[in-house]
C-alpha positions as CSV (number, residue, x, y, z in Angstrom):
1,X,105.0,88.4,67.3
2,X,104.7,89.7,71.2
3,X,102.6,92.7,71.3
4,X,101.7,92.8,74.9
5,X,104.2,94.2,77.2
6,X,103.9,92.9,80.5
7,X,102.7,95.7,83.5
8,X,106.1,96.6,85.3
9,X,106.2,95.9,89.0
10,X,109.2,96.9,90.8
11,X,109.7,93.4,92.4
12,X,109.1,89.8,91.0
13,X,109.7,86.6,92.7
14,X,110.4,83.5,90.1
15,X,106.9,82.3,90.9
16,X,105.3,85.3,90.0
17,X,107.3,85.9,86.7
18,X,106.0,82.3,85.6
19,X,102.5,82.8,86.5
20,X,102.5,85.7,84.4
21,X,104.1,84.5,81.4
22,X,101.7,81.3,81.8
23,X,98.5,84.0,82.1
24,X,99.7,85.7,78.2
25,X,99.9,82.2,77.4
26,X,103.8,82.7,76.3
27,X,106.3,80.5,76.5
28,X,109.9,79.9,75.7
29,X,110.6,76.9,73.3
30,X,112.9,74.7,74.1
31,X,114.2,75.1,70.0
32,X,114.4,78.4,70.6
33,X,116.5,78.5,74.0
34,X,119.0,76.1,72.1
35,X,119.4,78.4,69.9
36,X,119.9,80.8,71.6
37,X,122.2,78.7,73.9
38,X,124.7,78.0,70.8
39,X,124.9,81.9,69.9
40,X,125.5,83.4,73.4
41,X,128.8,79.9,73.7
42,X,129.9,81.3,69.3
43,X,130.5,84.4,71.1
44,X,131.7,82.7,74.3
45,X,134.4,81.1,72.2
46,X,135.5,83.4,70.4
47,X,135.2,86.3,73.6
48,X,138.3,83.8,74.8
49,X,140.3,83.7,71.8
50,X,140.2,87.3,72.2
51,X,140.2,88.3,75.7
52,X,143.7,88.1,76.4
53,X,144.9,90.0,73.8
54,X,143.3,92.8,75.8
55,X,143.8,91.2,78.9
56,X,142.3,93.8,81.7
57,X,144.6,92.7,84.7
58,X,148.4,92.0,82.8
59,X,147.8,93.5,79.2
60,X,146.8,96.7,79.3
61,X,148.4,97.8,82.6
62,X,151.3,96.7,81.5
63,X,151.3,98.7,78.1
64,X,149.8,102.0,80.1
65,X,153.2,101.7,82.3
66,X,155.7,100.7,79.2
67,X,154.2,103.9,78.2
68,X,155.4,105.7,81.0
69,X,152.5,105.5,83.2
70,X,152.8,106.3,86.7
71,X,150.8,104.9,90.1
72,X,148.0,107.1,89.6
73,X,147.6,106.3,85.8
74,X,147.5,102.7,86.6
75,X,144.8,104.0,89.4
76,X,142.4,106.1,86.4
77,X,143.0,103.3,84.1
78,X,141.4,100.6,86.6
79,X,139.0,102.9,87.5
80,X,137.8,103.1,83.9
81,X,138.1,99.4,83.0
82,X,136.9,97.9,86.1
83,X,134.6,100.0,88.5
84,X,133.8,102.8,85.3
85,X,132.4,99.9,83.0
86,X,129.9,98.8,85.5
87,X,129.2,102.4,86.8
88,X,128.2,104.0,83.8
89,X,125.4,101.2,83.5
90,X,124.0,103.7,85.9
91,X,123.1,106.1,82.8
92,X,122.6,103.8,80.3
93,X,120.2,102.1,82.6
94,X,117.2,104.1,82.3
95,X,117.9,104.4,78.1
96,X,117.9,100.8,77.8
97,X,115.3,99.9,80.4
98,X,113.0,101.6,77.8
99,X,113.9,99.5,74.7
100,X,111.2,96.6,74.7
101,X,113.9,94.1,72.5
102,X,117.7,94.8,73.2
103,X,119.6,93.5,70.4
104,X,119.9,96.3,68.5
105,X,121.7,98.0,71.5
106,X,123.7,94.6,72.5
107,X,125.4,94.8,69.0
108,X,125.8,98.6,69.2
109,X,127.8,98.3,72.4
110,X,129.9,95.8,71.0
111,X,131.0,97.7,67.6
112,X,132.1,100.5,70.0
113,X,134.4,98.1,71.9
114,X,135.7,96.9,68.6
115,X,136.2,100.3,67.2
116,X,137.8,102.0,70.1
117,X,140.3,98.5,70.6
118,X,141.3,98.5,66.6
119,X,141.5,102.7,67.3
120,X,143.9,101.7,70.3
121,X,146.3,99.2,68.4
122,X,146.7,101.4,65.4
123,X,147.7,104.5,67.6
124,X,150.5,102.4,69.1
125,X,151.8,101.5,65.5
126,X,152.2,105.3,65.2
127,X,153.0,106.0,69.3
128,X,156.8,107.3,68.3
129,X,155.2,110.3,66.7
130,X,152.9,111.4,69.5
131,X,154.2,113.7,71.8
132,X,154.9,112.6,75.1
133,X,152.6,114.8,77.3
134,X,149.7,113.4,74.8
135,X,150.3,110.0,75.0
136,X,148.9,108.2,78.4
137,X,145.4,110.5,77.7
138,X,144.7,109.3,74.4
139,X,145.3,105.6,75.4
140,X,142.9,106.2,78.8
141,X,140.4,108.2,76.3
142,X,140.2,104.9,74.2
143,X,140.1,102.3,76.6
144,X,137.2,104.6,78.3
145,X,135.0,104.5,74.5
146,X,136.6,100.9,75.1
147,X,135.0,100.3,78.6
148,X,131.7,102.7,77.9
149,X,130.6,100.2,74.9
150,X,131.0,97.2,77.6
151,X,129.1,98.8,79.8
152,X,126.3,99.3,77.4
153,X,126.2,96.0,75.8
154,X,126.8,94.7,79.5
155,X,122.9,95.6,80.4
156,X,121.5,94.2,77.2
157,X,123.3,90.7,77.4
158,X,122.4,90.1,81.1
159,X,118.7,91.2,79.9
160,X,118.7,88.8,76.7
161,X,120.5,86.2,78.6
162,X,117.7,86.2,81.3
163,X,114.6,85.4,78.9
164,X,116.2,83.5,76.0
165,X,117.5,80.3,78.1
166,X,115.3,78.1,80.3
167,X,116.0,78.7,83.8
168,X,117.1,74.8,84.0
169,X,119.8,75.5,81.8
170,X,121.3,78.3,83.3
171,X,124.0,77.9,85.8
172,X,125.3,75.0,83.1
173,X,125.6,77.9,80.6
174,X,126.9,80.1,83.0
175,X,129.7,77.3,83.9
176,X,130.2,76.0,80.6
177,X,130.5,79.1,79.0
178,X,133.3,80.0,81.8
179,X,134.5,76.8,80.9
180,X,135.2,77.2,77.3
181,X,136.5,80.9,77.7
182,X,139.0,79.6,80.0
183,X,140.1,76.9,77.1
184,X,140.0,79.8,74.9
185,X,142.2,81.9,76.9
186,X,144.7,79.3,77.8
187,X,144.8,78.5,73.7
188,X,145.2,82.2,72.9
189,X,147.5,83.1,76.0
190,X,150.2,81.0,74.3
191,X,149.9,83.7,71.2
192,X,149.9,86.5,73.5
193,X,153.2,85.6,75.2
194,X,155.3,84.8,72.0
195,X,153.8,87.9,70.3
196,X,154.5,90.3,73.6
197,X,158.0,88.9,73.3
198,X,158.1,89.0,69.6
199,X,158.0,92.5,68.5
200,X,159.4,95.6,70.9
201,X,157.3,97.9,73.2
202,X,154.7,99.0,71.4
203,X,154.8,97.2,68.2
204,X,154.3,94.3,70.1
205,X,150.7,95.8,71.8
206,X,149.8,97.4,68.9
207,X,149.4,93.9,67.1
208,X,148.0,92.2,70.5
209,X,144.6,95.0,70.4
210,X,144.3,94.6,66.2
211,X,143.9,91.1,66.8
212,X,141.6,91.5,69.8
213,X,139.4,94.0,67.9
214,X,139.0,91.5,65.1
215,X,138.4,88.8,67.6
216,X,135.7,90.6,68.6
217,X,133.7,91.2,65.6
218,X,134.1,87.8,64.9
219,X,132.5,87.3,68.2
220,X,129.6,89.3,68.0
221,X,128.3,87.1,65.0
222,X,126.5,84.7,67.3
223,X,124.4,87.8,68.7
224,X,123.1,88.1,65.4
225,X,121.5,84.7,65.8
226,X,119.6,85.0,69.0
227,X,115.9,85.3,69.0
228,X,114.9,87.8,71.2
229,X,111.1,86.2,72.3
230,X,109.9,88.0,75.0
231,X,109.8,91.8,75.0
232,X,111.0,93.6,78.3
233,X,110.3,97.1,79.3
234,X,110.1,99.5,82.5
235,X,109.3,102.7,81.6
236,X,112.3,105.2,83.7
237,X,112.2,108.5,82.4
238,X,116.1,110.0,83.3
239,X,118.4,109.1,86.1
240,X,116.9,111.0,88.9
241,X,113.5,108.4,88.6
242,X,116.1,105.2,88.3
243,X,117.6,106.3,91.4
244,X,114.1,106.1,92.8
245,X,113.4,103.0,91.4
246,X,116.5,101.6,92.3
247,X,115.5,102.7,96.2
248,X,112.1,101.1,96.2
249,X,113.8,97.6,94.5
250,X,116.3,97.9,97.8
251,X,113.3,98.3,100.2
252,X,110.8,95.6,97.9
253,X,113.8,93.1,97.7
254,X,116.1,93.2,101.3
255,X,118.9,90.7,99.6
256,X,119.0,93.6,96.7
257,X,120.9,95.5,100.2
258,X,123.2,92.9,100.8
259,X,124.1,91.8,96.6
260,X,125.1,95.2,96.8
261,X,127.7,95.5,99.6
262,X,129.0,92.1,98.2
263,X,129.8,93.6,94.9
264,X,131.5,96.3,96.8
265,X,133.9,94.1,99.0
266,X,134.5,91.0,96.8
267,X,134.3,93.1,93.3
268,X,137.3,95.1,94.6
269,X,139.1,91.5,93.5
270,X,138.7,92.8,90.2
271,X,140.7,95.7,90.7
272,X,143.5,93.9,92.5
273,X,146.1,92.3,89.4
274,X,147.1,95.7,88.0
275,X,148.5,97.0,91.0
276,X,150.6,93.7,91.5
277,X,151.9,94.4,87.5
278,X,153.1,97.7,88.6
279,X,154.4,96.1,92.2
280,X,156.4,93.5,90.0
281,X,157.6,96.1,87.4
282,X,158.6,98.3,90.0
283,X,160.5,95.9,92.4
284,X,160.9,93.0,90.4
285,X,162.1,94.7,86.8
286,X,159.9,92.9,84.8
287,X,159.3,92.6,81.3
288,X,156.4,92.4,78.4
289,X,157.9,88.5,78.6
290,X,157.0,88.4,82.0
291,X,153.4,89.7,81.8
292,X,152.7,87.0,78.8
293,X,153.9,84.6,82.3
294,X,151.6,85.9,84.7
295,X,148.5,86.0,82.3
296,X,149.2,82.2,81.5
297,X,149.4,81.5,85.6
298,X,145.7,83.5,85.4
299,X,143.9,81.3,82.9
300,X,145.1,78.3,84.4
301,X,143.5,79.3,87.7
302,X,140.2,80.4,85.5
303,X,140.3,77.4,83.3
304,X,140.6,74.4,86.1
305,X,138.0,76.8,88.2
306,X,135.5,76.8,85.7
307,X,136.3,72.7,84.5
308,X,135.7,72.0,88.6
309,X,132.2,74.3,88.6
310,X,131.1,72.7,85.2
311,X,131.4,69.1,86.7
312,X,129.5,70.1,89.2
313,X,127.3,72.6,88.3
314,X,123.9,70.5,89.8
315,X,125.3,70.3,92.9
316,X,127.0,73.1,94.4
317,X,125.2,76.3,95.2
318,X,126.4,80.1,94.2
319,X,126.8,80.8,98.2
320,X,129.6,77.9,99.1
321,X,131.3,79.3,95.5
322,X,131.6,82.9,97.2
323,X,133.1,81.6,100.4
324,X,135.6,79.9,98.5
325,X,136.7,83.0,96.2
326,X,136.4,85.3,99.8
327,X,138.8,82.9,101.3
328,X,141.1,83.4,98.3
329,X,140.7,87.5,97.8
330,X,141.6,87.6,102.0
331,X,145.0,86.0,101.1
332,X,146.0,87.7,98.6
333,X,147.1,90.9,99.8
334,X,148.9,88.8,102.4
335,X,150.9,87.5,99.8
336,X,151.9,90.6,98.9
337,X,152.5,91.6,102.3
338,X,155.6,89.2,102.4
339,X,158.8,89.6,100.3
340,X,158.2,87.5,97.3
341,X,159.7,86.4,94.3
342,X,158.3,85.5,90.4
343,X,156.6,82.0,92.0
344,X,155.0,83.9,94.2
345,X,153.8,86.5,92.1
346,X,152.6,83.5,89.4
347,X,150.5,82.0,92.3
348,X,149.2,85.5,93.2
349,X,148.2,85.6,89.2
350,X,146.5,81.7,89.6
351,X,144.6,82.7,92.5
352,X,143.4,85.7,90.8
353,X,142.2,83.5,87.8
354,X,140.2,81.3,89.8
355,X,138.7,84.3,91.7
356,X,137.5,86.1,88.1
357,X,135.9,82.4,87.1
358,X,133.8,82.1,90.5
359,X,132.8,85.6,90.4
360,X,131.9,85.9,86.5
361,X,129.7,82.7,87.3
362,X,128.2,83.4,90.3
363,X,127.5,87.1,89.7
364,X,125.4,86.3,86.6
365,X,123.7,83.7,88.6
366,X,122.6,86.2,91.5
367,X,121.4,88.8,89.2
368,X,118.8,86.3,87.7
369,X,117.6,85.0,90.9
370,X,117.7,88.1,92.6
371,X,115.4,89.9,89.4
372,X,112.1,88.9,87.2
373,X,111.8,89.6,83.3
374,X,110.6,93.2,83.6
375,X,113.3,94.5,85.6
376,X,116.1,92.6,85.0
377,X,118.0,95.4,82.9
378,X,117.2,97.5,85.9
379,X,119.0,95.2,88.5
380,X,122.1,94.8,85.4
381,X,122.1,98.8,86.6
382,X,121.6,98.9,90.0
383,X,124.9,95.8,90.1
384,X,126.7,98.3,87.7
385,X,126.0,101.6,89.2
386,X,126.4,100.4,93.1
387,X,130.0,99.2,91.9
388,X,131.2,102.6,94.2
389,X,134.2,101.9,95.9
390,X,135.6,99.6,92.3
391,X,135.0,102.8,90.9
392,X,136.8,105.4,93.6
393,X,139.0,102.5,95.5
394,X,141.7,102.2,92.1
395,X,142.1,105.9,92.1
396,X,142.8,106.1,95.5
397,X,145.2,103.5,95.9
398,X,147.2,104.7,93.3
399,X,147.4,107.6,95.7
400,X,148.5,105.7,98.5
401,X,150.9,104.1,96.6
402,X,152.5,107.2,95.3
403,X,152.7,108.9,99.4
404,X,152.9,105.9,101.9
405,X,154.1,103.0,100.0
406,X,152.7,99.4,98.9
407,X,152.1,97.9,102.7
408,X,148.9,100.3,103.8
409,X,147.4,99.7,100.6
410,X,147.4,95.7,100.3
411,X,146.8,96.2,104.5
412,X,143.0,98.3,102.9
413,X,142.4,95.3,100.3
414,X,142.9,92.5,103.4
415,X,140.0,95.0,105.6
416,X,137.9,95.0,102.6
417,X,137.7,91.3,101.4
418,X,137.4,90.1,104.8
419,X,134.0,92.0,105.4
420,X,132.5,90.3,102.3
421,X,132.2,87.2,104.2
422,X,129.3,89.3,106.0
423,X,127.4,90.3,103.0
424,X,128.0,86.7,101.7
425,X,126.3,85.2,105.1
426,X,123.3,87.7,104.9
427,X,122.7,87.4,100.7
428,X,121.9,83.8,101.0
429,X,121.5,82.4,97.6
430,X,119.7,79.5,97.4
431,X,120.4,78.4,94.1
């Protein structure tokens, strides 16, 4: 048992975290960290079986709009699952930041995301008898409970992750774990497209986010195995002292400046796939058999990404990774820009799939170098609660959308991926 809790200094260099833990005379085993290892890839594997049956860029858009979602519902709803989930980490910072051992909260988080998903797929079963006017709000209500518990468990498994796997073993986690969700997904996206073609709109979704919910719980069963050595603690006492904290870390750590304005360019990638769902619905005439199409285009891109990164994990670095996915992201809204057709819109979805496996590795990776064991939860915050335009961009575009058309919005998304290549240049990760 740990009793000492480390003194919390707002900045540590890798160096200085060792020297530390070497001066308390603690350690972590290498039996323990392969422990650990196999529970974070059981719920790895399992995270991919179920990921695409609530698939955040084909899935649910496409459901919210079936529903009779407009624009500016698809805007709220990727507001909520993509910039809200990391922005609320900005009050669920502080809370956790206090919790010496995070488990408790990591599992919390997730039982929220399975309760608010099962919630989700059982409303549809019932959708016929909920009044119109009702319907769109109660499925954004549940996929925000949905998005919240992420962004709970979010900080705690970036925290636990960080101190319960040697640093050596890291970016092969990272990769292999990316790796094997993308097996996952491409296993599972097969189930998702005969079952989206299967049963009608919303029978059909309603069995998609059952399944999802239980693949899920299955999932968190590996969290129950980790072995949370080290304790971690900064004592914040509310928001207004994290925002403090969260301004000396900028001054104490100049990169902190830069990780942020890349998560704020290149994160907007994130928030790009549900607009083309609605652009292809809308011009195109797609169907729930369609969307199963372009989510099986998407986990092709993700799964030979992540083979590529696993292969060579030792010998690439995080920063040639981001030039490659900013030199995707700037052609994408190109694409778009030109009259396509359903293989263009497929390559659109590839492109996007290797984007999300290059960012989901490589952000991870940045956080941990960028961070020491004391305030790692806080930087999990700081990448979370920065998120600003993922979090206002979505809303807005839907707006644009609605008054000027598709062409000035995928013209914003081409300004705004190019200028990550500047943040990229000045964050200069050297892992």
């Amino acid at each position: 048992v740990i009793e000492r809790v480390p003194p919390c200094d707002l900045y540590y260099t890798r160096l200085q975290e060792k020297a530390d833990l070497q001066q308390m005379g603690l350690h972590l085993a290498e039996n323990i960290s392969k422990r650990n290892y196999r529970a974070f890839l059981w719920h790895s594997v399992f995270l991919a079986l179920a990921k695409n049956f609530m698939d955040v860029d084909t899935v649910i858009p496409a459901m919210l709009i079936e529903s009779g979602g407009t624009a500016i519902h698809v805007g709220i709803m990727t507001m909520i699952m993509v910039g809200g989930t990391h922005f609320g980490q900005l009050f669920f910072a502080p809370l956790l930041s206090n919790q010496s051992y995070k488990k408790p909260s990591l599992l919390a988080g997730i039982n929220i995301r399975v309760l608010a998903l099962l919630g989700l797929g059982i409303m549809l079963f019932y959708l016929v008898h909920i009044p119109p006017a009702y319907r769109i709000w109660l499925i954004l209500l549940l996929l925000t409970f949905f998005s919240l518990g992420g962004s709970y468990a979010g900080i705690c498994y970036t925290d636990i992750i960080g101190k319960s796997i040697l640093d050596k073993k890291r970016k092969s986690f990272f990769s292999i774990r990316q790796f094997i969700m993308g097996i996952g997904a491409f296993l599972s996206v097969i189930v998702v497209a005969r079952l989206l073609a299967w049963k009608p709109y919303p029978v059909n979704y309603g069995y998609l986010f059952i399944a999802g919910a239980l693949g899920l719980l299955v999932a968190s069963f590996g969290f129950w195995r980790i072995r949370e050595v080290f304790p971690s603690k900064m004592a914040i006492r509310n928001v207004g002292h994290f925002i403090r904290i969260v301004r000396e870390e900028v001054s104490s750590n100049p990169r902190l400046k830069y990780f942020l304005g890349y998560i704020n360019t290149l994160g907007m990638s994130l928030a790009f796939l549900p607009f083309v769902i609605l652009y292809a619905k809308e011009h195109m005439g797609t169907t729930s058999a369609d969307t199963g199409g372009f989510l099986i285009f998407k986990v092709i891109g993700s799964v030979a990404t992540s083979l590529l990164i696993f292969m060579i994990a030792q010998k690439v670095k995080y920063r040639r990774l981001q030039y490659l996915s900013a030199m995707i992201a700037v052609f994408l809204p190109v694409i778009m820009l030109m009259p396509v057709n359903s293989l263009m819109i497929n390559l659109v979805f590839m492109a996007g799939g290797v984007i999300f496996a290059i960012y989901n590795i490589t952000m991870n990776g940045i956080i941990l170098e960028l961070s020491g064991t004391e305030n790692r939860a806080v930087y999990a915050g700081v990448s979370g609660a920065a998120n600003i335009l993922p979090v206002v961009f979505p809303l807005f575009g839907g707006w644009i959308i609605g008054k000027l058309g598709y062409t000035p919005f995928f013209l914003l998304y081409f300004v705004v991926f190019l200028s990550a290549f500047y943040f990229i240049f000045k964050l200069k990760c050297s892992k």
